[in-house]
C-alpha positions as CSV (number, residue, x, y, z in Angstrom):
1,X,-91.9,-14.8,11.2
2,X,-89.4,-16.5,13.6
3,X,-86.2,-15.5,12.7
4,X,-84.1,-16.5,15.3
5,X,-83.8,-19.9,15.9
6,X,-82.7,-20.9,12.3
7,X,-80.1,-18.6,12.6
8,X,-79.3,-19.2,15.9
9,X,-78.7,-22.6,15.7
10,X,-76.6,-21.7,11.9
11,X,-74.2,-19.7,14.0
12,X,-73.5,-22.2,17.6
13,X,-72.9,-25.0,14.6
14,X,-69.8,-22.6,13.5
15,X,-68.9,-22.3,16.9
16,X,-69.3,-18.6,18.6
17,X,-70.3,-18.2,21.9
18,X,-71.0,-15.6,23.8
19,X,-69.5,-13.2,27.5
20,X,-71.9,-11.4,29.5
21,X,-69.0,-8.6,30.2
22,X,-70.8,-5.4,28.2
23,X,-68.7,-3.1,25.7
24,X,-68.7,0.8,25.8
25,X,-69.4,2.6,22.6
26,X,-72.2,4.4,20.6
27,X,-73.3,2.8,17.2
28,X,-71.6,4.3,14.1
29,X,-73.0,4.6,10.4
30,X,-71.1,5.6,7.1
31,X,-72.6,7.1,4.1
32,X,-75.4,8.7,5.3
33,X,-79.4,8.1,7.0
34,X,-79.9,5.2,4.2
35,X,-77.3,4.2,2.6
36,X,-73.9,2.7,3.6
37,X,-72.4,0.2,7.0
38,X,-75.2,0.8,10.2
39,X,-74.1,-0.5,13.0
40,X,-77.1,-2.1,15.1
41,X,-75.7,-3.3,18.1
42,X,-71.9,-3.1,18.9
43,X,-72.0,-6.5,21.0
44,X,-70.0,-7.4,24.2
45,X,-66.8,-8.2,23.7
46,X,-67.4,-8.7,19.9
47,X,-66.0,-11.6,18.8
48,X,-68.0,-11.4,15.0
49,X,-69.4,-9.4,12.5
50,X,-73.1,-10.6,11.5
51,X,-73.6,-8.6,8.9
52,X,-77.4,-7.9,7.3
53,X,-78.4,-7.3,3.5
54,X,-81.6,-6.3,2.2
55,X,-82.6,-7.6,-0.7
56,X,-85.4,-5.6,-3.7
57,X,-86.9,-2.6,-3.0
58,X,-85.3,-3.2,0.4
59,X,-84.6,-1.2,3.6
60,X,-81.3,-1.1,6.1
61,X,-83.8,-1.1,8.9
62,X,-87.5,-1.8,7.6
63,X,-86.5,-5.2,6.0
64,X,-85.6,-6.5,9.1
65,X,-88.8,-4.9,11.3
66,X,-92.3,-6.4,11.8
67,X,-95.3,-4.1,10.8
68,X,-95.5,-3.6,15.2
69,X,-92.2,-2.1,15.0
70,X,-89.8,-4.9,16.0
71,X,-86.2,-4.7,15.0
72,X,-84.9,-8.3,14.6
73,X,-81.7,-7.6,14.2
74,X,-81.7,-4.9,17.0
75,X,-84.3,-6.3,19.4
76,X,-84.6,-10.0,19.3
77,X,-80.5,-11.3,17.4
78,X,-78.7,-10.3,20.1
79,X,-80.5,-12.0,22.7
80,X,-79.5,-14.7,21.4
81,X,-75.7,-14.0,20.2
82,X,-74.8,-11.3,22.0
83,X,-71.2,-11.2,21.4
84,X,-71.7,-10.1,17.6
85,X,-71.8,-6.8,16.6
86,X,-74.6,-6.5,14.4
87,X,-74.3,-4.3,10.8
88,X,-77.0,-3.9,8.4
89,X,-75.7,-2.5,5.1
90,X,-78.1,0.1,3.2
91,X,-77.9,0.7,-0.7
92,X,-80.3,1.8,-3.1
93,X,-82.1,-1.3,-4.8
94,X,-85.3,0.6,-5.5
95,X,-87.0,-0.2,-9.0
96,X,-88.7,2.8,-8.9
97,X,-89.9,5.8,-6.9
98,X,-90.6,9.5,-6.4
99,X,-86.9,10.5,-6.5
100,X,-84.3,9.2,-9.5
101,X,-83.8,5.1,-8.5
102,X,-80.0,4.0,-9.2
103,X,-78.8,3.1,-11.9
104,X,-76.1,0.9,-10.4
105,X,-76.3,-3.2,-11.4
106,X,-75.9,-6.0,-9.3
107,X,-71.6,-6.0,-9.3
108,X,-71.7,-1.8,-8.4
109,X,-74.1,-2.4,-5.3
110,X,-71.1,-5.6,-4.6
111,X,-68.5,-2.9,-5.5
112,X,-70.0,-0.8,-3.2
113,X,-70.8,-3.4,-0.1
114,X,-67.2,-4.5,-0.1
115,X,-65.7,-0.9,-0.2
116,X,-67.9,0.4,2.6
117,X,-67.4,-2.6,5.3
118,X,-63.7,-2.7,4.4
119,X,-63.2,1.1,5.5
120,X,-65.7,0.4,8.6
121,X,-63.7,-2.5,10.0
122,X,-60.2,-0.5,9.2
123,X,-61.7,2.6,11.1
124,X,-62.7,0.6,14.1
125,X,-59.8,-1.9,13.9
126,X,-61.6,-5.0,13.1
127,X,-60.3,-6.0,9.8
128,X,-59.6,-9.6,10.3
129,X,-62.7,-10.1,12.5
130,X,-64.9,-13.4,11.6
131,X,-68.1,-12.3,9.5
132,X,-71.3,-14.2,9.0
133,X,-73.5,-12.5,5.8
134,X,-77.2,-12.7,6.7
135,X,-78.4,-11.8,2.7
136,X,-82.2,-11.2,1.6
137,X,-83.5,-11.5,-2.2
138,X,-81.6,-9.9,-4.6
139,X,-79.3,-8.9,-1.5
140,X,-77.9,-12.6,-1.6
141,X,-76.6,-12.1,-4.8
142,X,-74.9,-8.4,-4.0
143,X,-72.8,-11.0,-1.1
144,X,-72.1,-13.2,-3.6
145,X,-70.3,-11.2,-5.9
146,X,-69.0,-9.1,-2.9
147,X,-67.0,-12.2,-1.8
148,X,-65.7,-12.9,-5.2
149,X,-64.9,-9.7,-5.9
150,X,-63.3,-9.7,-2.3
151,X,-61.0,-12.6,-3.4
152,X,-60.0,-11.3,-6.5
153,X,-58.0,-8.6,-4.6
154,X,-54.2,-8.9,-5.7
155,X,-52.0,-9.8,-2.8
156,X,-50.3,-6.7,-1.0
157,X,-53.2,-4.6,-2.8
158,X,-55.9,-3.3,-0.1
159,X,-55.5,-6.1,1.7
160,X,-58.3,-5.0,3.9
161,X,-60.5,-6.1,0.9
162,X,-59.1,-9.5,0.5
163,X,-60.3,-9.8,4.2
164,X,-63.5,-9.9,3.8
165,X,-63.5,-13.0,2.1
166,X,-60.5,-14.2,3.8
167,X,-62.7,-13.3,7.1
168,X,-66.2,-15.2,5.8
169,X,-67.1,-18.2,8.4
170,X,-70.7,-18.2,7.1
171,X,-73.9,-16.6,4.7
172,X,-77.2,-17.4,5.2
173,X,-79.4,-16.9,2.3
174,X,-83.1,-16.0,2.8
175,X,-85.0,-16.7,-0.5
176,X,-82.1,-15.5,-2.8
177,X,-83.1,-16.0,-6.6
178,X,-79.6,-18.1,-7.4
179,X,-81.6,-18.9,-10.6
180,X,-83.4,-16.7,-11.2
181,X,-87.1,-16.7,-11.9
182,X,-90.1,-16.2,-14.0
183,X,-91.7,-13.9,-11.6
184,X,-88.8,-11.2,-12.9
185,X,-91.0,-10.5,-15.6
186,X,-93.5,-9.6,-14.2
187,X,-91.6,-6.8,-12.2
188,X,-90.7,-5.5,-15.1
189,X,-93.8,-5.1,-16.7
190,X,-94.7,-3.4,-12.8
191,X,-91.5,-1.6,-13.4
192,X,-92.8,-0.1,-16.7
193,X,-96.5,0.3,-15.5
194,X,-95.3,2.7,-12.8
195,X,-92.9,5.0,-15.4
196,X,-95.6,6.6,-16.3
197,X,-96.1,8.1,-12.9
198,X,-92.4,7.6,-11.1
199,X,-88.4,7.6,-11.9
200,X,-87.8,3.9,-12.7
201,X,-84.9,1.7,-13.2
202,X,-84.7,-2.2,-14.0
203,X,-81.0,-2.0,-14.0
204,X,-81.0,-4.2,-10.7
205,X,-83.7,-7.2,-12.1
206,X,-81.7,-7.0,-16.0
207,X,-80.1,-10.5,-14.9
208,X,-82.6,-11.8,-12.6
209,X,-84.4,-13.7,-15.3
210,X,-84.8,-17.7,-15.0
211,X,-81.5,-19.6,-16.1
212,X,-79.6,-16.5,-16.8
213,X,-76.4,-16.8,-18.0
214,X,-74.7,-14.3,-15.6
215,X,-76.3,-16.3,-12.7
216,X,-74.6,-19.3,-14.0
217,X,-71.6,-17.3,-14.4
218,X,-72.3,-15.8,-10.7
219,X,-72.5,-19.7,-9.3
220,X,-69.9,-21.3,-11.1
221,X,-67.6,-18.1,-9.3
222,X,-69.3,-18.4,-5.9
223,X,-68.8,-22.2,-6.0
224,X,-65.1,-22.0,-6.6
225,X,-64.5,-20.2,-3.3
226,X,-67.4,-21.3,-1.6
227,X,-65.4,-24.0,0.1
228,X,-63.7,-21.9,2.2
229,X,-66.9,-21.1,4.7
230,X,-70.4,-22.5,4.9
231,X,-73.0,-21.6,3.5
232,X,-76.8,-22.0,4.2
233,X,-80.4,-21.3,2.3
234,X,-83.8,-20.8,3.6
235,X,-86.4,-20.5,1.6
236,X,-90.6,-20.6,1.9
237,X,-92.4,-23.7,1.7
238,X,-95.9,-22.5,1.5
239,X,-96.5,-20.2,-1.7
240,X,-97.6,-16.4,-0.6
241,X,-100.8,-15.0,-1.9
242,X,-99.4,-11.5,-3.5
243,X,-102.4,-9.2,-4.6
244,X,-102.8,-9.3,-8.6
245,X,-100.1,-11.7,-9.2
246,X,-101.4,-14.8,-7.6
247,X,-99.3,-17.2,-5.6
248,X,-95.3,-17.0,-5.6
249,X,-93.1,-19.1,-4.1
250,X,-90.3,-17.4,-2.3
């Protein structure tokens, strides 16, 4: 998959360029190996945050990696903008699995997103640095009720919250569910299939349904601040053969 040049040419239209003049520093992570703010590349002379979230069943690291072992965010995004620091943010959004899942919904994992970046960007003085949100699956929807619960933040009350929104030029959403779908059922029935063998949790597919109302609620929300910095989809074109459930389109 060719990630790059969509995205590339996402982020020249809002206007960042890049310096060749390298930056000192080794890349920092909160909240331990999995979970939490990684930092993937500091950039030169940073002038952005790009900031990566996995969506499903996802990975800090292995959603964003090629079965040979390429990196994108790592290995082939800064090539291309290297004056972004590029963050990948980790959170449990497994459905099920040999260890207890979370039982967090879709607003904690938010809670959670807007919590950690704000205290990495006040410990490494960046709080008012531009962000771009580069969201997978179910990861889309953790940004967009990150932002809005970014701009509900009272003025003069952790304002370093507020800036997250405040700070949003861009997200890029790659095959976000924004209304749902009727493959969600299916995963559930997966999700009580494998119950019998693992720790499960559907607490994180419970609204993914098609035409939920708490998507609706999510959009009308997300369109009301939405305004304020772009915002772009990609999504597949070809339906993907998936083994036992036919063809999807992503």
């Amino acid at each position: 998959m060719k990630w790059s040049s969509p995205f590339t040419r996402a982020l020249t239209y809002w206007g960042f360029t890049h310096s060749n003049t390298a930056r000192e520093g080794e890349p920092l992570a909160f909240r331990g190996e999995s979970y939490g703010i990684k930092e993937v590349v500091p950039g030169v002379l940073p002038a952005l945050d790009i900031i990566a979230v996995h969506g499903l069943n996802g990975h800090w690291e292995k959603t964003w990696s090629t079965d040979l072992g390429v990196f994108w965010l790592r290995d082939l995004l800064p090539k291309a903008i290297p004056n972004a620091r590029i963050l990948s943010y980790g959170y449990d959004a497994r459905t099920h699995g040999s260890t207890p899942a979370s039982k967090q919904y879709i607003w904690q994992h938010a809670h959670g997103l807007v919590s950690d970046l704000a205290h990495f960007r006040e410990e490494t003085e960046t709080v008012h640095r531009p962000i771009i949100f580069i969201a997978h699956s179910l990861g889309g929807l953790v940004v967009k009720s990150a932002l809005i619960h970014a701009d509900l933040t009272r003025q003069g009350h952790l304002e370093r919250r507020k800036a997250i929104k405040n700070s949003t030029h861009g997200v890029n959403f790659v095959g976000t569910p924004h209304q749902g779908g009727n493959g969600v059922e299916i995963g559930k029935i997966i999700v009580n299939v494998a119950s019998a063998m693992q720790h499960t949790t559907q607490n994180a597919v419970q609204h993914l349904s098609k035409h939920s109302e708490w998507l609706q609620q999510q959009t009308t929300d997300y369109l009301a601040i939405s305004a304020d910095f772009e915002t772009v989809c990609f999504y597949e074109t070809y339906r993907t053969a998936l083994p036992g459930l036919g063809h999807l389109l992503v």
